[in-house]
MIDOSE-1310 file (N, C-alpha, C; in nm, 2 decimals, decimal comma, always signed):
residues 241
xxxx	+0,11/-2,39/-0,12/+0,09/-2,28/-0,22/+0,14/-2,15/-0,17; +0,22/-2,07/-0,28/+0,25/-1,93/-0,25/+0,13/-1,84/-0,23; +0,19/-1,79/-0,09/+0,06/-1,65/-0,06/+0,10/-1,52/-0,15; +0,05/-1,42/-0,15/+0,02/-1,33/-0,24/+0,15/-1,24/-0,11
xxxx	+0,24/-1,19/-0,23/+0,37/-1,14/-0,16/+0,37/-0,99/-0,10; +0,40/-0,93/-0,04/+0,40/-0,84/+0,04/+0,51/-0,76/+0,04; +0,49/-0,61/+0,04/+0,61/-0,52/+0,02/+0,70/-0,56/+0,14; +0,83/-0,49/+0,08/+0,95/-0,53/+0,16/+1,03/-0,42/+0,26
xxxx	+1,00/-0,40/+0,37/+1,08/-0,27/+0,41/+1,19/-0,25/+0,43; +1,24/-0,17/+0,43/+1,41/-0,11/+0,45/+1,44/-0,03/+0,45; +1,52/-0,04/+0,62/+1,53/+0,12/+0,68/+1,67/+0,14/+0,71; +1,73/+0,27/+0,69/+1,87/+0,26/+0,74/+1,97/+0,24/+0,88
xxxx	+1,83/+0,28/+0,93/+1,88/+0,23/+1,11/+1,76/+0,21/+1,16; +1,74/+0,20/+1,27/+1,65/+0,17/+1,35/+1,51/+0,29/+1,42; +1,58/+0,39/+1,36/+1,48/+0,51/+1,38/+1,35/+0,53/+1,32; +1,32/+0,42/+1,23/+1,17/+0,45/+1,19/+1,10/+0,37/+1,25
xxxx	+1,15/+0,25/+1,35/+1,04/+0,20/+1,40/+0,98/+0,24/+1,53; +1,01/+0,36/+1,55/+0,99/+0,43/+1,67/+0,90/+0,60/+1,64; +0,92/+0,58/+1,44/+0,90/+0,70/+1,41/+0,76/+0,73/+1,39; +0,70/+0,84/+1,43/+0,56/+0,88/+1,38/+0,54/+0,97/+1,26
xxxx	+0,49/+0,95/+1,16/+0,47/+1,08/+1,06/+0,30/+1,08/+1,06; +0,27/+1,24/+1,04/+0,12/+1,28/+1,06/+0,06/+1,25/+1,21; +0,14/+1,21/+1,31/+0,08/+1,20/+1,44/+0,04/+1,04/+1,44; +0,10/+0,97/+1,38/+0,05/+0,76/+1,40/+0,23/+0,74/+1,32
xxxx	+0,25/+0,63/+1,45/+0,38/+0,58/+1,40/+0,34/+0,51/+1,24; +0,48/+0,48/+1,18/+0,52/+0,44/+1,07/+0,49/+0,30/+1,06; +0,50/+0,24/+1,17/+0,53/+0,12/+1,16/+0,38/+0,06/+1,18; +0,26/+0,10/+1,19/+0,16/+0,03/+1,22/+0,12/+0,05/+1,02
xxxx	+0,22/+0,04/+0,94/+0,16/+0,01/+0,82/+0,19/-0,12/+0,74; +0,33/-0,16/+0,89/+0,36/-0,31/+0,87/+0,25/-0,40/+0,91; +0,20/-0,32/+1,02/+0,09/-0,41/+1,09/-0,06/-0,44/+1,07; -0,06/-0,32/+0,97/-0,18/-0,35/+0,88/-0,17/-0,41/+0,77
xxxx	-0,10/-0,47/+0,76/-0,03/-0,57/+0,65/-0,06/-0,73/+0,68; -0,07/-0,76/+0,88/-0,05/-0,87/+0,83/-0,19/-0,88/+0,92; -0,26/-1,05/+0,85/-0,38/-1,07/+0,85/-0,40/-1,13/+1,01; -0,34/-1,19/+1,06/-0,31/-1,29/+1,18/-0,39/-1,20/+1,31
xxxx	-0,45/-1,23/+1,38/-0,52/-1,19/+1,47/-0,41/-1,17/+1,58; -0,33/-1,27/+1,60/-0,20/-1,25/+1,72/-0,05/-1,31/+1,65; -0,01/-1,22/+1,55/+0,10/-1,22/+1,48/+0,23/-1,29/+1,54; +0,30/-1,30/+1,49/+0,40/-1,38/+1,55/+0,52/-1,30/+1,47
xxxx	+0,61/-1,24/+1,57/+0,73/-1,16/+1,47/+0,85/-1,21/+1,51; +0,93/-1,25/+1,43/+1,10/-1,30/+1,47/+1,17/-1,24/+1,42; +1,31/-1,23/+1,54/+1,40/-1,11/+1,52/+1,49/-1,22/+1,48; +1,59/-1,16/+1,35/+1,70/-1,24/+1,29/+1,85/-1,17/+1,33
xxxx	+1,92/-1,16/+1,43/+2,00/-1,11/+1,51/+2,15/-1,11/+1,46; +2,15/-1,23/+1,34/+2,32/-1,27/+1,33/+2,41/-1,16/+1,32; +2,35/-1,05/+1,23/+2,49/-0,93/+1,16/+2,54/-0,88/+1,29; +2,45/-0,86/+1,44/+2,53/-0,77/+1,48/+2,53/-0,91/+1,60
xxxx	+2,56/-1,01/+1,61/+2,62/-1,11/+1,68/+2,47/-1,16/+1,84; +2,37/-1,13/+1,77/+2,23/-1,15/+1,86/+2,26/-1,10/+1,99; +2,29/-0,97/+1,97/+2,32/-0,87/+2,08/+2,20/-0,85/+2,14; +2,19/-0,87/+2,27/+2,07/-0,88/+2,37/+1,92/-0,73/+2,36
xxxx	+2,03/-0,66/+2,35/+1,96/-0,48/+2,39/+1,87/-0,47/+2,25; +1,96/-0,52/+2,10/+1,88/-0,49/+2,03/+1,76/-0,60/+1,96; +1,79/-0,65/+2,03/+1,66/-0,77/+2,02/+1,52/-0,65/+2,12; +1,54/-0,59/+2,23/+1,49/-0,58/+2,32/+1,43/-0,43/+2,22
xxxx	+1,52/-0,37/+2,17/+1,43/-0,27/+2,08/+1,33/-0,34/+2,03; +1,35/-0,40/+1,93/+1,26/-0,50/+1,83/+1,15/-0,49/+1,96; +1,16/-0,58/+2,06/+0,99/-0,62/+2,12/+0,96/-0,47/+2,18; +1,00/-0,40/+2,24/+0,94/-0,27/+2,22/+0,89/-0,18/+2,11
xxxx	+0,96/-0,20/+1,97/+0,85/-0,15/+1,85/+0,77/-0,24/+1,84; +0,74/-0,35/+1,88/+0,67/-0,46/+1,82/+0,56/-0,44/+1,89; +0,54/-0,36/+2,02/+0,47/-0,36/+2,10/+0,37/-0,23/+2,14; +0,44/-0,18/+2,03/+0,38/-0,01/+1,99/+0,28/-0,07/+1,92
xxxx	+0,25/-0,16/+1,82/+0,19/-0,21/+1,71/+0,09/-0,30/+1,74; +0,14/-0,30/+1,90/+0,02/-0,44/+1,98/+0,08/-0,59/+1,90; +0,19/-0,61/+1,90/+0,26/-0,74/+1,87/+0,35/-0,77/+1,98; +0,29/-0,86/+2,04/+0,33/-0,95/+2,20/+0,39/-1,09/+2,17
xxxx	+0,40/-1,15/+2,04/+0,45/-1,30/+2,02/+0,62/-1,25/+1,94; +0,65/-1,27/+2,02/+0,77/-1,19/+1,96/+0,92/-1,34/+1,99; +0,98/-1,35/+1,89/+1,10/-1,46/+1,93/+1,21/-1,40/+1,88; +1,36/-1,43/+1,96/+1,47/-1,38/+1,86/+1,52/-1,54/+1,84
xxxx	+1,57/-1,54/+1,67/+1,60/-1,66/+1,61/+1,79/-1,58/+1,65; +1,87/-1,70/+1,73/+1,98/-1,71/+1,71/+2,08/-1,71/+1,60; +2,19/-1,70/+1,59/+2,26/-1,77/+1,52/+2,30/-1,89/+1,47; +2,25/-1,94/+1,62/+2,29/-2,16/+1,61/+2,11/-2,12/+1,71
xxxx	+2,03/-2,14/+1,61/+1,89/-2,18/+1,61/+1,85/-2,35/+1,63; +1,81/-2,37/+1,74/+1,74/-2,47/+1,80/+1,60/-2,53/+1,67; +1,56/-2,66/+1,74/+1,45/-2,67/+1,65/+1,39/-2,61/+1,69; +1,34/-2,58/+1,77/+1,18/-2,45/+1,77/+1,21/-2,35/+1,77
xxxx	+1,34/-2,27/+1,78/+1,35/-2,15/+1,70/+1,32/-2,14/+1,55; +1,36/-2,28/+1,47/+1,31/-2,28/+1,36/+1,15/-2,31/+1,33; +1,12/-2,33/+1,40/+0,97/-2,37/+1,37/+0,92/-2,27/+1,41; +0,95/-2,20/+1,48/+0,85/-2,02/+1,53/+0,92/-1,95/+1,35
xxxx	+1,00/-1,92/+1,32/+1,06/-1,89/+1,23/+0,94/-1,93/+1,11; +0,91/-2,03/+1,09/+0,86/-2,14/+0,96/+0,72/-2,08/+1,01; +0,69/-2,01/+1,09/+0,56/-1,99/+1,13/+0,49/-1,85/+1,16; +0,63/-1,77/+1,15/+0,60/-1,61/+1,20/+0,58/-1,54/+1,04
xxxx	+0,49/-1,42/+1,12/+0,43/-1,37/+1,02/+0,48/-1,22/+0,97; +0,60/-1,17/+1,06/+0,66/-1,06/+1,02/+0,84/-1,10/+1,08; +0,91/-1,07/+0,97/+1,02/-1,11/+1,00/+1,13/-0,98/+0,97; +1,19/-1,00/+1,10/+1,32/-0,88/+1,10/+1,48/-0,91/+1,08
xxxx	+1,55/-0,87/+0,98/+1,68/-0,88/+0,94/+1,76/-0,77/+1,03; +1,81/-0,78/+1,11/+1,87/-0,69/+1,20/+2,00/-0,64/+1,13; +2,05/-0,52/+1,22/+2,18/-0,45/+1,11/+2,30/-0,54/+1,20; +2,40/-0,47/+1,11/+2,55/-0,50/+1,18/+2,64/-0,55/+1,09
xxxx	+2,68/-0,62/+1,06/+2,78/-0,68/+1,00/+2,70/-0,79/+0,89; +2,73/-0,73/+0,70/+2,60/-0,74/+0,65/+2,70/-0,94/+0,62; +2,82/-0,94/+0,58/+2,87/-1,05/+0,60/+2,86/-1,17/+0,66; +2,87/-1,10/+0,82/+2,88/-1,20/+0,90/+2,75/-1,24/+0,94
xxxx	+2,65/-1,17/+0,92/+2,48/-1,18/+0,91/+2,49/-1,32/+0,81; +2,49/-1,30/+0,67/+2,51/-1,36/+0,56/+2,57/-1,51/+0,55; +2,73/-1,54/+0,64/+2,74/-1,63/+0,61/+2,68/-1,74/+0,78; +2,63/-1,63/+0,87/+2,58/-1,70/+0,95/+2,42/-1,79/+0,89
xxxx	+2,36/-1,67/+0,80/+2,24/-1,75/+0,73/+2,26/-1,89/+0,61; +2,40/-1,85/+0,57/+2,42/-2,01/+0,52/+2,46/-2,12/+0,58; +2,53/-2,11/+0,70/+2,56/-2,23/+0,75/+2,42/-2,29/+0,86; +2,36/-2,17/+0,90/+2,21/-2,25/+0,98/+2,07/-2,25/+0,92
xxxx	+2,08/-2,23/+0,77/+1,96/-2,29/+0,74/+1,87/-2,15/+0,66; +1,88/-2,02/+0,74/+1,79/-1,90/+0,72/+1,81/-1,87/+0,57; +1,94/-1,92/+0,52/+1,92/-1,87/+0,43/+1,82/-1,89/+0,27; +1,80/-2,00/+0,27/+1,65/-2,08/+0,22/+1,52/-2,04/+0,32
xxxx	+1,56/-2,04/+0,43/+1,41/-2,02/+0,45/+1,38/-1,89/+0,47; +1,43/-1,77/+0,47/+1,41/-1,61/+0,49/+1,29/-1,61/+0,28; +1,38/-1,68/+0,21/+1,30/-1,71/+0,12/+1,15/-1,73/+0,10; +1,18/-1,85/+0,14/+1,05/-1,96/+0,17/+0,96/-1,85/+0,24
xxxx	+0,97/-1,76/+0,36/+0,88/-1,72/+0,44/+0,82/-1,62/+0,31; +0,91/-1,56/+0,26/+0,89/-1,46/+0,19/+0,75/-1,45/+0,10; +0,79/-1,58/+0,01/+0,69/-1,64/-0,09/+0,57/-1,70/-0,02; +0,57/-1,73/+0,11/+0,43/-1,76/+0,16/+0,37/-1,66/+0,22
xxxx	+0,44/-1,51/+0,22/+0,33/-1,47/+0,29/+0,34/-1,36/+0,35; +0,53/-1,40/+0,43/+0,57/-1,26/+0,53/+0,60/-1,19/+0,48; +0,60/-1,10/+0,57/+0,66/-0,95/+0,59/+0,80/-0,92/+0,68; +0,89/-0,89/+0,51/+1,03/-0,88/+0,58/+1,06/-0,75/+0,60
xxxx	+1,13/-0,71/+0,70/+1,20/-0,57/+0,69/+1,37/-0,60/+0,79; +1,44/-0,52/+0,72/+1,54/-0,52/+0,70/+1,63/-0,36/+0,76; +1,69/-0,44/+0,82/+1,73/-0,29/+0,91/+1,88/-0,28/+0,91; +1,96/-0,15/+0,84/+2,08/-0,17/+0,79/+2,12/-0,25/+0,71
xxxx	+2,22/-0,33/+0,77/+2,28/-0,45/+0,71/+2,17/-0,56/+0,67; +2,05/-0,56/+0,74/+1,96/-0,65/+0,70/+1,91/-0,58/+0,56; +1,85/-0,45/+0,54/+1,87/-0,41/+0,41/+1,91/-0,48/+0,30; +2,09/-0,44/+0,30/+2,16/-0,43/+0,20/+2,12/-0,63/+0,15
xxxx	+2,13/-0,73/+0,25/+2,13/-0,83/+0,23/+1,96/-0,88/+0,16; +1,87/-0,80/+0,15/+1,78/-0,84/+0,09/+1,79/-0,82/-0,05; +1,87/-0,74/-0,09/+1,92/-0,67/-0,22/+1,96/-0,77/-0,30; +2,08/-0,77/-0,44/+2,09/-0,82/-0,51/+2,23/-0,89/-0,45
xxxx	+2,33/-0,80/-0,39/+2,49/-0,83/-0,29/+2,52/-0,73/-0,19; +2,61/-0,79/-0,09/+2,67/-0,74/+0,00/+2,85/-0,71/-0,05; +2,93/-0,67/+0,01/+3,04/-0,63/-0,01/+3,14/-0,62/+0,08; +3,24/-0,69/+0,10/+3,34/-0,66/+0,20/+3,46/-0,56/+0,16
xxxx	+3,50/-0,52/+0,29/+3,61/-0,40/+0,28/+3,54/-0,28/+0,21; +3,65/-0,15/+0,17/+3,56/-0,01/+0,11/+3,53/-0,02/+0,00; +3,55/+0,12/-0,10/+3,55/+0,09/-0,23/+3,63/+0,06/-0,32; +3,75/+0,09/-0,25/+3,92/+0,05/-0,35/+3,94/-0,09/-0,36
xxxx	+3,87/-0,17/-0,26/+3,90/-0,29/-0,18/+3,83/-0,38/-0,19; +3,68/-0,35/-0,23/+3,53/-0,44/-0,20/+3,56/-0,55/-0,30; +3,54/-0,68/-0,19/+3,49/-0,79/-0,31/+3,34/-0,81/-0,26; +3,30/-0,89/-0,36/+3,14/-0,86/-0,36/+3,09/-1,01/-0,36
xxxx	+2,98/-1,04/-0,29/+2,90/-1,19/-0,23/+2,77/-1,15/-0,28; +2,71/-1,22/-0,34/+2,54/-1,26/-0,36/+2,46/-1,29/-0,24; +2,36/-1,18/-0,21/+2,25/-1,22/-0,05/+2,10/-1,28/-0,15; +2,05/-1,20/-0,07/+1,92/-1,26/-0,07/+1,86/-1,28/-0,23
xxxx	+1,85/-1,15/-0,30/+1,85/-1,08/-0,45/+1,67/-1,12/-0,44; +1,61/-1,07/-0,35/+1,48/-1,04/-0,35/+1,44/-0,94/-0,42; +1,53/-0,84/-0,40/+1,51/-0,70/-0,44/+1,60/-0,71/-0,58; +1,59/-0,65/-0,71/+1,67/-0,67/-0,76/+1,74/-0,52/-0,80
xxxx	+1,76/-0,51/-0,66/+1,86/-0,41/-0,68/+1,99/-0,40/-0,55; +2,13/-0,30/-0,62/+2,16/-0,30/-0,48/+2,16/-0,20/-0,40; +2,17/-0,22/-0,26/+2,11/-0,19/-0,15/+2,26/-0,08/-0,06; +2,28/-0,01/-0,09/+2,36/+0,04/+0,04/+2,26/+0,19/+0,17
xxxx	+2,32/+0,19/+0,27/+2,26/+0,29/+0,37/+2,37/+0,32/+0,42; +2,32/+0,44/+0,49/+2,37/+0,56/+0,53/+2,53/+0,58/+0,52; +2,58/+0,61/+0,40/+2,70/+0,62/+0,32/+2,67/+0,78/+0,26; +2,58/+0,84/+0,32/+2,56/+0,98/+0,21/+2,66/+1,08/+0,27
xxxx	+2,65/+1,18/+0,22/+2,63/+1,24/+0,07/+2,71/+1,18/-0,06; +2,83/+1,10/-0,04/+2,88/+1,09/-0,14/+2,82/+0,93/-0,21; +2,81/+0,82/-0,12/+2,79/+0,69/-0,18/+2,87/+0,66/-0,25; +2,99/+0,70/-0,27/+3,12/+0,61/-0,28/+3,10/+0,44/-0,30
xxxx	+3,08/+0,37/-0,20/+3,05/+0,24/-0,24/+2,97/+0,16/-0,29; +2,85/+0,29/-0,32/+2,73/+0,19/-0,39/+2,80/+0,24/-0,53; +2,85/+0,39/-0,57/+2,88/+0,41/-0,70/+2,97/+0,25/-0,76; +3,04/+0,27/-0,67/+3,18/+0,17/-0,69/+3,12/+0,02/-0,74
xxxx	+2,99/+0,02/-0,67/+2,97/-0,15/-0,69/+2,90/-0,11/-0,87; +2,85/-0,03/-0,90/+2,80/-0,05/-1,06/+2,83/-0,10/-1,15; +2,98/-0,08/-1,18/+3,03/-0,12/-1,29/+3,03/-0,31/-1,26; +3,08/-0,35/-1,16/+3,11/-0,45/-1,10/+3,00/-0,59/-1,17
xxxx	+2,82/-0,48/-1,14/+2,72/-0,57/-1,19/+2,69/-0,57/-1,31; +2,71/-0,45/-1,41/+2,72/-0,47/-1,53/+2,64/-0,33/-1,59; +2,61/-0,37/-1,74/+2,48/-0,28/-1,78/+2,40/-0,27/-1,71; +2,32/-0,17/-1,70/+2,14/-0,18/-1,67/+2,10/-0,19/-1,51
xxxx	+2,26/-0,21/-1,45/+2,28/-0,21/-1,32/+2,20/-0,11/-1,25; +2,14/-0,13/-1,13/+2,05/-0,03/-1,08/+2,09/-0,05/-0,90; +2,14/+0,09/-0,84/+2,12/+0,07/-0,67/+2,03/+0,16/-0,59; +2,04/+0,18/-0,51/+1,99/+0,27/-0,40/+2,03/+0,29/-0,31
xxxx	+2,06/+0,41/-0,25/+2,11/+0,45/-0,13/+2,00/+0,47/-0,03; +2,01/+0,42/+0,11/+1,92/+0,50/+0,20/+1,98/+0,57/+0,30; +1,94/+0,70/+0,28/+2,04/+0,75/+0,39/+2,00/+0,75/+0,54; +2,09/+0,79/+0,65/+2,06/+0,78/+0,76/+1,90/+0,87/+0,83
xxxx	+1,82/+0,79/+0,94/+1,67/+0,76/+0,97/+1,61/+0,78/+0,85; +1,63/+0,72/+0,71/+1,53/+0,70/+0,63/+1,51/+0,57/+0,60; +1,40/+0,56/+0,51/+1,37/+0,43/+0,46/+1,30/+0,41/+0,31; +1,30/+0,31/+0,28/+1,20/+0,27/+0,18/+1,11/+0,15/+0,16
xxxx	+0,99/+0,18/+0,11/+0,91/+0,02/+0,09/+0,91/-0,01/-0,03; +0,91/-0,14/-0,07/+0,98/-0,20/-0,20/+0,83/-0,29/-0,23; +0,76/-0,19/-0,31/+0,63/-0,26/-0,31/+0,63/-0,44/-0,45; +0,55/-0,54/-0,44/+0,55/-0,62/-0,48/+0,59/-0,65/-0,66
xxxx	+0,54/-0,49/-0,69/+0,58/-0,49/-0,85/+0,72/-0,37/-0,85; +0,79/-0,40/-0,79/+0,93/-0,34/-0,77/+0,92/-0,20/-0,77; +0,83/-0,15/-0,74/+0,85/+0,01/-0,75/+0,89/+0,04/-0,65; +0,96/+0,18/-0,60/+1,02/+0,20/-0,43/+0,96/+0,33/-0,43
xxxx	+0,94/+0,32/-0,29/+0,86/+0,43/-0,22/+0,95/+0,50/-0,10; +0,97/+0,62/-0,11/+1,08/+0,67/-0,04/+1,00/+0,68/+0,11; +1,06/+0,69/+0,20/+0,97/+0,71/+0,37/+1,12/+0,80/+0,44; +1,02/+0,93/+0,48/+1,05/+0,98/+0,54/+1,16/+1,13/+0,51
xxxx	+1,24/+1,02/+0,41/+1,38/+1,12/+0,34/+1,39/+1,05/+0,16; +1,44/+1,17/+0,11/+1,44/+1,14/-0,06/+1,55/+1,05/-0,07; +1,56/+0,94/-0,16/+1,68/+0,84/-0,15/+1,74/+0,88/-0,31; +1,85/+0,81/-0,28/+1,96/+0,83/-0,41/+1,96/+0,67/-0,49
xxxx	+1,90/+0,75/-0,65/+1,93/+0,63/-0,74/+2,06/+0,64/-0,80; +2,07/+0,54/-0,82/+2,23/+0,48/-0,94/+2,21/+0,37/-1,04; +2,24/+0,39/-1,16/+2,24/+0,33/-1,24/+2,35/+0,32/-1,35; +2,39/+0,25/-1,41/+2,45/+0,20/-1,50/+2,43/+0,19/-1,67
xxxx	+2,44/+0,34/-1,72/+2,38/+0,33/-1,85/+2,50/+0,36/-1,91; +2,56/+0,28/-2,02/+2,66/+0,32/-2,14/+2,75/+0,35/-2,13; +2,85/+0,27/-2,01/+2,94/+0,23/-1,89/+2,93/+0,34/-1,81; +2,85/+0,47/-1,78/+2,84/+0,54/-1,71/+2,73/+0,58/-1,60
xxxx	+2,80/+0,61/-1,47/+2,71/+0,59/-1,33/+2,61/+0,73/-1,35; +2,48/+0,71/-1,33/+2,42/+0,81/-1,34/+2,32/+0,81/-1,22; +2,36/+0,94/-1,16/+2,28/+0,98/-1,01/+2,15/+1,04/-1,02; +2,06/+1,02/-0,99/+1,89/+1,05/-0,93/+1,90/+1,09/-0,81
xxxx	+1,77/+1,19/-0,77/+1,69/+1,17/-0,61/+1,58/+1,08/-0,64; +1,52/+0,97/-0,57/+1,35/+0,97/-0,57/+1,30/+1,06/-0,42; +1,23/+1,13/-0,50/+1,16/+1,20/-0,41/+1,04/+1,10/-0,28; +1,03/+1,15/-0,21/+0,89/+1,12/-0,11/+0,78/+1,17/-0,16
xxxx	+0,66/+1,11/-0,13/+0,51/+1,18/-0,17/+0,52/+1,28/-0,08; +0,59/+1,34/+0,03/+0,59/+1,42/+0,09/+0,67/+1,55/+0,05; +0,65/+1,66/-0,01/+0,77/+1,77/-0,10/+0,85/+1,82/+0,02; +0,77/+1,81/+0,16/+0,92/+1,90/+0,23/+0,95/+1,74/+0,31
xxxx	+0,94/+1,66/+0,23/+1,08/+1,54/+0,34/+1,21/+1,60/+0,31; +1,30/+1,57/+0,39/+1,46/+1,64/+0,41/+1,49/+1,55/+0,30; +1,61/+1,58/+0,24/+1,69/+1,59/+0,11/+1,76/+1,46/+0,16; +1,86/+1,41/+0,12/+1,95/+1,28/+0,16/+2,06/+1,29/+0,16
xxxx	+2,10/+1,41/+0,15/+2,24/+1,50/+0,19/+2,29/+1,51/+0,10; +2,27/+1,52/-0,04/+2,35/+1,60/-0,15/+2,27/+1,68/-0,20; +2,12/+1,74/-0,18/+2,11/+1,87/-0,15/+2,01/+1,87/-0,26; +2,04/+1,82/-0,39/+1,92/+1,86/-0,50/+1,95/+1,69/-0,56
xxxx	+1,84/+1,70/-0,70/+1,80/+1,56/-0,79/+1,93/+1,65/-0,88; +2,02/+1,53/-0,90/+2,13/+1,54/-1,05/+2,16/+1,38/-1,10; +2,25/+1,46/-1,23/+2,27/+1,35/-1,27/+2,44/+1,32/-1,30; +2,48/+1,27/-1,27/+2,67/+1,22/-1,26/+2,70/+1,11/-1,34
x	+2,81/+1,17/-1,46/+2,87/+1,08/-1,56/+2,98/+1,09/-1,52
């Protein structure tokens, strides 16, 4: 049976899980999230090639939060890397290469089960490239050049980070999805949480909407519940036809 689903985080880089606002880090709001007495978190490493160091961040924020059961799932994942995986209670999408993340999750399996975890229960967050892949698509090459791949589409929106002030390539991907098309930019040390009935909650810095009304791209800020969070580098809330 499906557990009752849990907001989705997504940060541009790696700076919020180190970050404190009001004097208590950010990240013990993941941790009050999950029920588990001695949680179990796995790092999903593929995009940036399960580079050692940043695995080793991961168990040091993990450990700010008092989370000690910590696994990184490889690329070519073992059976009990899958089974800690099928069993962990907070799950991390690492940045790097949102592609080569992507087609590493289709040939070993993650990519059905980053799902699966999803709908039973965990708590995913998504760091860069892990971001954009929880979204609706990922994109190779710039904007003159991008062809475009289907990821996760948990979120039903798309997903680019730290591309500001201009976002060039999230503009570019709009037309591509159609009407009614909707993205988000996060710019660099910001984030957002993507709560269960799709609303987004800006963290830290104001993010940039995009949408697609009447073939034309039209630009937002969402602000933070905070009025002096920093801007996201284009300075004020407009709108661009």
């Amino acid at each position: 049976m499906d557990a009752p689903t849990r907001p989705i985080f997504l940060f541009a880089d790696s700076q919020l899980l180190f970050w404190s606002g009001d004097g208590e880090l950010f990240l013990n709001r993941a941790r009050a999230l999950l029920t588990a007495d001695e949680p179990k978190a796995a790092y999903v490493g593929a995009s940036n090639g399960d580079r050692p160091e940043f695995y080793q961040l991961f168990q040091s924020a993990m450990e700010g939060i008092g989370i000690g059961d910590c696994r990184m799932i490889p690329s070519e994942p073992s059976a009990e890397d899958l089974e800690y995986f099928d069993a962990a209670d907070l799950v991390l999408l690492a940045g790097g290469d949102v592609e080569r993340g992507w087609r590493a999750f289709e040939r070993n399996g993650l990519k059905d089960r980053v799902i699966e975890r999803y709908y039973q229960g965990a708590l995913l967050i998504g760091i860069s490239a892990g971001a954009v892949q929880l979204g609706l698509q990922g994109l190779r090459g710039d904007a003159d050049t991008a062809e475009y791949f289907e990821t996760f589409k948990l979120i039903p929106l798309v997903i680019d980070v730290h591309e500001e002030p201009e976002w060039t390539r999230l503009e570019g991907t709009m037309p591509e999805i159609g009407e009614l098309a909707q993205g988000i930019g996060i710019p660099s040390g910001a984030g957002a949480v993507v709560h269960p009935d799709m609303t987004v909650e800006p963290v830290r810095r104001s993010l940039v909407e995009l949408s697609l009304r009447g073939g034309e791209v039209h630009r937002s800020v969402i602000l933070p519940p905070d009025s002096r969070a920093q801007p996201p580098g284009s300075g004020a809330a407009v709108t661009k036809s």
